[in-house]
C-alpha positions in Angstrom: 33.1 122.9 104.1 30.3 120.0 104.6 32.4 116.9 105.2 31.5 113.1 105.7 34.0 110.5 107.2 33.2 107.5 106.5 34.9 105.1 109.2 35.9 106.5 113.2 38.7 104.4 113.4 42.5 106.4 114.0 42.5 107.8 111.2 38.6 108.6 110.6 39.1 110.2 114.4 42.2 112.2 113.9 40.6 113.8 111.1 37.9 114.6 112.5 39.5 116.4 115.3 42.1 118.0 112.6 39.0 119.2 110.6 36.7 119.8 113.5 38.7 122.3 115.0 38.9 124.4 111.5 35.1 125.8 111.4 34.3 122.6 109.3 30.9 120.8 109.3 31.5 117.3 110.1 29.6 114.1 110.4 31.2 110.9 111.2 29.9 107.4 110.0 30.5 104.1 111.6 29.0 101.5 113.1 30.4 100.9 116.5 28.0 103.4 118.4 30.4 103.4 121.7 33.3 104.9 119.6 30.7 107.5 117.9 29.7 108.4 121.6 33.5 109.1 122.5 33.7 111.4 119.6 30.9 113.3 120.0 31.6 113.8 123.6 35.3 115.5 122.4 34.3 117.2 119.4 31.4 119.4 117.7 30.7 117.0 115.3 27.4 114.8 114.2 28.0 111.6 114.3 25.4 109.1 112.4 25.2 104.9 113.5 25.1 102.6 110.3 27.0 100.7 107.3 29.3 103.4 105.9 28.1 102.1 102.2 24.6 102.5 102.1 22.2 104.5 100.9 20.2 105.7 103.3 22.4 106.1 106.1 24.9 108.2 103.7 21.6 110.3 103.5 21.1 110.4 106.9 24.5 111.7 107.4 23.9 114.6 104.6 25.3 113.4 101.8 22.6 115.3 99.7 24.6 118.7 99.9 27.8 117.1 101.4 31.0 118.9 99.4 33.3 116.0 100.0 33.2 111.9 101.5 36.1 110.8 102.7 36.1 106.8 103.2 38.3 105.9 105.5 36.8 102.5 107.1 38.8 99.3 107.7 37.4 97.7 104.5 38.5 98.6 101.2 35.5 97.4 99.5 32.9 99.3 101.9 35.1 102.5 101.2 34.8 101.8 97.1 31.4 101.4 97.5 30.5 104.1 99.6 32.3 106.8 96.7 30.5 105.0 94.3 26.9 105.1 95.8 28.1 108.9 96.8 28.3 109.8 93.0 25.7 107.6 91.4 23.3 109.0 93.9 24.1 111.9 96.0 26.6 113.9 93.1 29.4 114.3 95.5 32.2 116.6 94.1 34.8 115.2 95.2 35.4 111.4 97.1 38.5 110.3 98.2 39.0 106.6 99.8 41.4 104.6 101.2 42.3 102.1 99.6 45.3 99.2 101.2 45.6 96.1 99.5 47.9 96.2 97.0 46.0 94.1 93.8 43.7 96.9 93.3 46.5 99.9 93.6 47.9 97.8 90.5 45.0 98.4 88.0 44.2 102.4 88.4 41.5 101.4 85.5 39.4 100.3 88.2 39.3 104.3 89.5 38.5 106.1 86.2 35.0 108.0 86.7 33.1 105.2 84.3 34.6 102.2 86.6 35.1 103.2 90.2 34.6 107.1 90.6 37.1 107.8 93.1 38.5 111.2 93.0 41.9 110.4 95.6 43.2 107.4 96.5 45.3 106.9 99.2 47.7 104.4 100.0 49.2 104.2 103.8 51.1 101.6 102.6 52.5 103.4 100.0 53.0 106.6 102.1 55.1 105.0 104.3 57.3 103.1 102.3 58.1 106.3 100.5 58.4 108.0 103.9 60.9 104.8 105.4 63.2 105.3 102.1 63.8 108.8 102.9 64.8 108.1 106.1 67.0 105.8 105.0 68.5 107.7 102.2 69.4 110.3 104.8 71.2 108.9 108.0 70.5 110.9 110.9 67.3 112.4 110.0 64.3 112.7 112.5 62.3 113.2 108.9 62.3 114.1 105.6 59.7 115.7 103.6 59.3 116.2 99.7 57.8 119.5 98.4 57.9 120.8 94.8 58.4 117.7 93.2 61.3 116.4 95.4 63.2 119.9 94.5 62.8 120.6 97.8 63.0 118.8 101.3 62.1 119.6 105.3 64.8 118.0 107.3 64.2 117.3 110.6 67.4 116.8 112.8 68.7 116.4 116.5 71.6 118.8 117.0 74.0 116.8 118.7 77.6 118.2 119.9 80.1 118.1 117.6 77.8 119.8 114.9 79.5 122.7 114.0 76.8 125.2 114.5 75.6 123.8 117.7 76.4 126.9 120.0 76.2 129.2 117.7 73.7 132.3 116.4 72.0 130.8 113.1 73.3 133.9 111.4 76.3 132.3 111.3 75.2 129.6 109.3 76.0 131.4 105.9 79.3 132.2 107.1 79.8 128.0 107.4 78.4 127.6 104.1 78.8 130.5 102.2 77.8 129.0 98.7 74.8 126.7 100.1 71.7 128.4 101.0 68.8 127.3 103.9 66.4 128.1 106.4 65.8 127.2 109.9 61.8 126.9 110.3 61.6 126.5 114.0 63.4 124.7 116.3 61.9 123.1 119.4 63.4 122.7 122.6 62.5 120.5 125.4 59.2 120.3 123.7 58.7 123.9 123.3 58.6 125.9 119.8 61.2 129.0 119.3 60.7 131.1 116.4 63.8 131.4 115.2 65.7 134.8 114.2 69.4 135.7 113.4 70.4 135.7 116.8 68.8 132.0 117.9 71.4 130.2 119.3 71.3 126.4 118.6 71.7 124.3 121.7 72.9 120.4 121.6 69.6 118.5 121.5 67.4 120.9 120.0 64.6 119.6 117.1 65.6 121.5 114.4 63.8 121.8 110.8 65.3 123.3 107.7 64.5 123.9 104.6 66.7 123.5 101.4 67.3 122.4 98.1 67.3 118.8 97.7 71.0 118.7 96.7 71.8 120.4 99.9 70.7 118.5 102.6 73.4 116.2 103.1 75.7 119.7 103.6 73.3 121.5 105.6 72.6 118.4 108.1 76.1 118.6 108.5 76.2 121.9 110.0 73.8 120.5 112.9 75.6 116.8 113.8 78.4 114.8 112.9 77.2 113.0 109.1 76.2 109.1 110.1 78.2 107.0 107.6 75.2 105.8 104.9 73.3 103.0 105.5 74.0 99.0 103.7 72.1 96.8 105.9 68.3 96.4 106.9 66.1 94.3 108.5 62.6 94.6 108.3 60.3 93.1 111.2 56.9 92.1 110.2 56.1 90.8 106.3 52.4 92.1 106.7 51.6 94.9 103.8 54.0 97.7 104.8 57.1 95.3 105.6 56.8 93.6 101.9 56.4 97.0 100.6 59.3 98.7 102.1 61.7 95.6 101.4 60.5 95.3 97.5 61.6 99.6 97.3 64.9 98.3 99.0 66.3 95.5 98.2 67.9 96.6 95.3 70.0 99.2 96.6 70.3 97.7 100.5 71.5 94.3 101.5 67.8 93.6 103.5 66.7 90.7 105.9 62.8 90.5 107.1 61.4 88.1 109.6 57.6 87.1 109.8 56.0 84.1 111.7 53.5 83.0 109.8 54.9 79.9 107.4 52.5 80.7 104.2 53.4 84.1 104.2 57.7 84.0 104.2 57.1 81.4 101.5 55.2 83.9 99.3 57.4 86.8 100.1 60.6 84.9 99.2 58.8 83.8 95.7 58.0 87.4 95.1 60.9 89.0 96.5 63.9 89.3 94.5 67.2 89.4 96.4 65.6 90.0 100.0 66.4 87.5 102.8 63.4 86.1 104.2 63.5 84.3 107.4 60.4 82.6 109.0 60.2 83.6 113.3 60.2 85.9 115.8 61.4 89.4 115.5 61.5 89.4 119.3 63.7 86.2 119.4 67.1 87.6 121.2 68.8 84.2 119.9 67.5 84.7 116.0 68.6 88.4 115.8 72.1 87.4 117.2 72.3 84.9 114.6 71.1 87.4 112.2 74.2 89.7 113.1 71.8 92.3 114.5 75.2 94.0 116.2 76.2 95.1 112.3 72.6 95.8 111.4 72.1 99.5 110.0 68.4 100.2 110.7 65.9 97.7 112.1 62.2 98.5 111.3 59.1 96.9 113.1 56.5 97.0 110.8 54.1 94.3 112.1 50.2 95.5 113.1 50.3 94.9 116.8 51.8 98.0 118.4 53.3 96.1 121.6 55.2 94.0 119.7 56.6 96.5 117.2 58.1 98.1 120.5 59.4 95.6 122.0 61.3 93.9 119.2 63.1 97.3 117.9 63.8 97.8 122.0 65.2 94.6 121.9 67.3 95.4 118.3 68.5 98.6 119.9 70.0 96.8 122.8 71.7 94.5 120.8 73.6 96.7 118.8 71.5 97.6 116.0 72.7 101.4 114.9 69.1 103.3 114.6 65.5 101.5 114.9 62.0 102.6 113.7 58.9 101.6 115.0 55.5 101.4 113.4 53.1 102.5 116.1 49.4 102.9 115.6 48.5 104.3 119.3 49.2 108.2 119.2 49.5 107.6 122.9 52.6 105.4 122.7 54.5 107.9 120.2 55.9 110.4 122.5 56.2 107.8 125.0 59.1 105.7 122.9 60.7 108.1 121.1 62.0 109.5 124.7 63.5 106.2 125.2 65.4 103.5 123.1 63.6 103.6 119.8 64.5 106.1 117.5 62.3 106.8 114.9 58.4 106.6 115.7 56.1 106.0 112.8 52.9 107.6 112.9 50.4 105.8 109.6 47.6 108.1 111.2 49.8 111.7 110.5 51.2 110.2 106.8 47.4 109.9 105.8 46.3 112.4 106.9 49.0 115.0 105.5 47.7 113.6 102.3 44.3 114.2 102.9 44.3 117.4 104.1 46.2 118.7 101.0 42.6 117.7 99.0 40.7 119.6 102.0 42.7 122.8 102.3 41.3 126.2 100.6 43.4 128.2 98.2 45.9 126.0 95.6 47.8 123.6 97.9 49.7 120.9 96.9 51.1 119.4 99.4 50.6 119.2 103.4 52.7 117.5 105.8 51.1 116.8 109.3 53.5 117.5 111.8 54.5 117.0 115.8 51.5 115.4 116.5 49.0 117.1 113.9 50.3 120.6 115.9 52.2 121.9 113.2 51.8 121.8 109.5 54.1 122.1 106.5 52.5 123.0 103.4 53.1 123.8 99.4 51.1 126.6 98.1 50.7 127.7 94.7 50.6 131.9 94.3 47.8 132.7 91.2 46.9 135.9 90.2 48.5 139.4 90.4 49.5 142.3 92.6 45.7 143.2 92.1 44.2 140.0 93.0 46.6 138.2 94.9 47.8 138.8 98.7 51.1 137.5 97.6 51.7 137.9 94.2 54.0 140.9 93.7 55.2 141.0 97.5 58.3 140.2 99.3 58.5 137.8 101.7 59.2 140.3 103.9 56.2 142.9 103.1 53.6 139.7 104.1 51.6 140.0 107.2 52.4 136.0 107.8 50.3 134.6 111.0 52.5 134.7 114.0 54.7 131.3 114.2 54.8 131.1 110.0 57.5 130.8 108.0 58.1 130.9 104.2 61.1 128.6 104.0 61.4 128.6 99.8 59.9 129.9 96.7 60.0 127.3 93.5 60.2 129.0 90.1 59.8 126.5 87.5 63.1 124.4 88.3 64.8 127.1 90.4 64.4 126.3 93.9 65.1 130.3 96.0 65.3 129.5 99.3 63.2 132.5 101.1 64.7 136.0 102.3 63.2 139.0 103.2 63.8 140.6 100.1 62.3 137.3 97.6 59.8 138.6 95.7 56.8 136.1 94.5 55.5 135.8 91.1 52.4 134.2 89.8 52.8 130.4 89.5 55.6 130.4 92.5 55.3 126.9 94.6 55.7 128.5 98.2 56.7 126.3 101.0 55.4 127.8 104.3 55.6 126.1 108.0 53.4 126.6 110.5 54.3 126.1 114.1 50.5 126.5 115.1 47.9 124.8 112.9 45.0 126.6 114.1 46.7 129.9 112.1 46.3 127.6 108.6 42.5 129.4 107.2 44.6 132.5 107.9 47.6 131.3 105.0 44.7 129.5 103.4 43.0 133.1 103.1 46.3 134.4 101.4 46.6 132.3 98.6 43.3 132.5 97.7 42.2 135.2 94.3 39.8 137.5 94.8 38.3 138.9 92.1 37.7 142.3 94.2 40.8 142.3 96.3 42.9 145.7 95.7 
């Protein structure tokens, strides 16, 4: 597929290598010529100098025959532009932007194909507010991921001991839970994937990711670590974009506190804020989070937009007693580096945008993709089309599929009915099939499976 990113910032960059890497022709827009050198120099890709919006450098990069833009620079109204000028004068199929501030999210009018023809927006913001809230609806949880329409959900957990099943084959897992159904997509261990079979034994630390019904992940997480007691109290460093958005989809349900600096900004935040606490200083104040009671705090998020500052405040919290700490961190680099340490719960923005954007990019009917340890692994929702004559799936058990080594089918959504996958399920036409991929570069290969071919016997 002929590509165009618009914008080589993180995320413009970690799509490119994401895309690069999958026999896609890419060209990468921006106007910072050292960073277009850097990329170039790490990836096949072309790489074209210039303002993302205008005409004739969007020609210059191909947008003639390009199949999709993907607009992805710092500046909402460049990346607007840019999807307008690519279907006013370039007819690109499909245009997809990111879009941040909030007052044009909340008039979608502006995106119809007479106003602003903008084919997918996406919202990091909104991704990972809605990503923060399942965390926190789930104590414990490394993450949590929504396929099917929320039916269905990818847990990831530390085993800890004490968790029943730590030390035991998986097999025995149905024996535990005799009338609560699951599957163990991989488990990684010290880093390292295992594929996991019957006879896997589940050792104390082990990253483990299952895959149930909705309804059931409370249960099943029990199985791997002793429950955490739910959460009640939050406090949110950082009243930026992400920190008012995640403490507007809490407040009513969490007893929250955030803390910003700036003077203008608590004041608007506490007028449009409902019953959220809003104090004005320094998340990294040792003196204001004891005042604050950070000792009896649930979960402390750093959401500012300066990574250093995000890590050393929820270090800080941590120390001081609060129970479990997230940290917003823009700098792939510093992700594995602080989640071995004090903090928790890293927050990649880069890997919850693109997730969403690669589920517009992928071949075949998928609906959802999940970007995952790093952009190594994937989890993705498939839809199966067709029949046992056209379709690679259709008509096939689970266990009859010649799945790419390291993939698993982890459930099968009928309609309502959520089947979480054996050997023996059988797929029908219309089946949402949740597959995980422990090696990404395999993903053309399930791609290749869902897709109909008209000749294919």
């Amino acid at each position: 597929m002929k590509i165009l990113i618009l914008g080589a910032g993180q995320v413009g960059s970690s799509l490119a290598a994401n895309l690069a890497s999958e026999a896609n022709d890419i060209t990468v827009v921006d106007s910072d010529e050292f960073v277009l050198r850097s990329l170039q120099d790490r990836l096949d890709i072309g790489t074209v100098y210039g303002a993302a919006s205008h005409p004739d450098i969007l020609r210059r990069a191909g947008a003639d025959d390009a199949e999709m833009i993907i607009a992805v620079t710092d500046n909402d109204e460049t990346n607007m532009v840019a999807c307008q000028v690519a279907y006013t004068i370039f007819h690109t199929p499909t245009k997809i932007a990111r879009v941040r501030n909030i007052e044009y999210l909340r008039h979608p009018q502006l995106f119809s194909q007479e106003a602003l023809p903008i084919d997918v927006l996406i919202s990091p913001e909104q991704l990972i507010t809605d990503y923060i809230q399942r965390l926190i609806q789930h104590p414990g949880a490394l993450q949590v991921l929504d396929f099917a329409d929320g039916l269905v959900q990818l847990v990831a957990v530390k085993a800890y001991y004490g968790g029943p099943l730590v030390g035991h084959q998986l097999k025995e897992l149905r024996e535990h839970m005799p009338n609560i159904d699951t599957r163990v997509a991989a488990v990684y261990r010290k880093g390292q994937a295992l594929i996991p079979e019957g006879d896997t034994i589940i050792e104390a630390d082990d990253e483990v990711f299952f895959i149930s019904a909705t309804k059931d992940t409370r249960a099943v997480m029990g199985e791997l670590r002793r429950l955490d007691k739910p959460y009640k109290r939050v406090m949110i460093a950082g009243g930026g974009n992400i920190g008012k958005s995640v403490a507007r989809a809490l407040e009513q349900r969490y007893q929250v506190k955030i803390i910003d600096h700036n003077p203008k900004r608590t004041r608007d935040i506490s007028h449009e804020l409902e019953k959220c606490i809003v104090l004005l200083g320094d998340a990294a104040d040792e003196d204001l989070l004891l005042d604050e009671n950070i000792e009896n705090t649930d979960v402390f998020c750093a959401l500012t937009n300066d990574d250093e500052a995000n890590i050393l405040s929820a270090m800080l919290a941590k120390r001081l007693g609060a129970r479990k700490v997230m940290s917003l961190i823009n700098r792939a680099a510093y992700v594995d580096l602080v989640e071995s340490g004090d903090i928790d719960i890293a927050i990649s923005p880069q890997q919850a945008t693109i997730g969403s954007l690669l589920t517009h990019i992928r071949r075949g009917d998928v609906v959802k993709v999940h970007s995952l340890r790093r952009g190594a692994a994937e989890a993705i929702e498939a839809i199966a089309h067709g029949d046992e004559n056209t379709s690679r799936v259709v008509g096939r058990t689970v266990g009859e599929l010649k799945l790419p080594p390291g993939t698993t089918i982890g459930a099968v959504v009928r309609g309502n009915e959520v089947h979480v996958a054996h050997h023996d399920t059988r797929i029908e036409s219309e089946d949402h099939v949740v597959l995980f991929l422990v090696d990404k570069s395999r993903i053309s290969e399930v791609e290749h499976m869902f897709q109909v071919g008209i000749t294919f016997l």
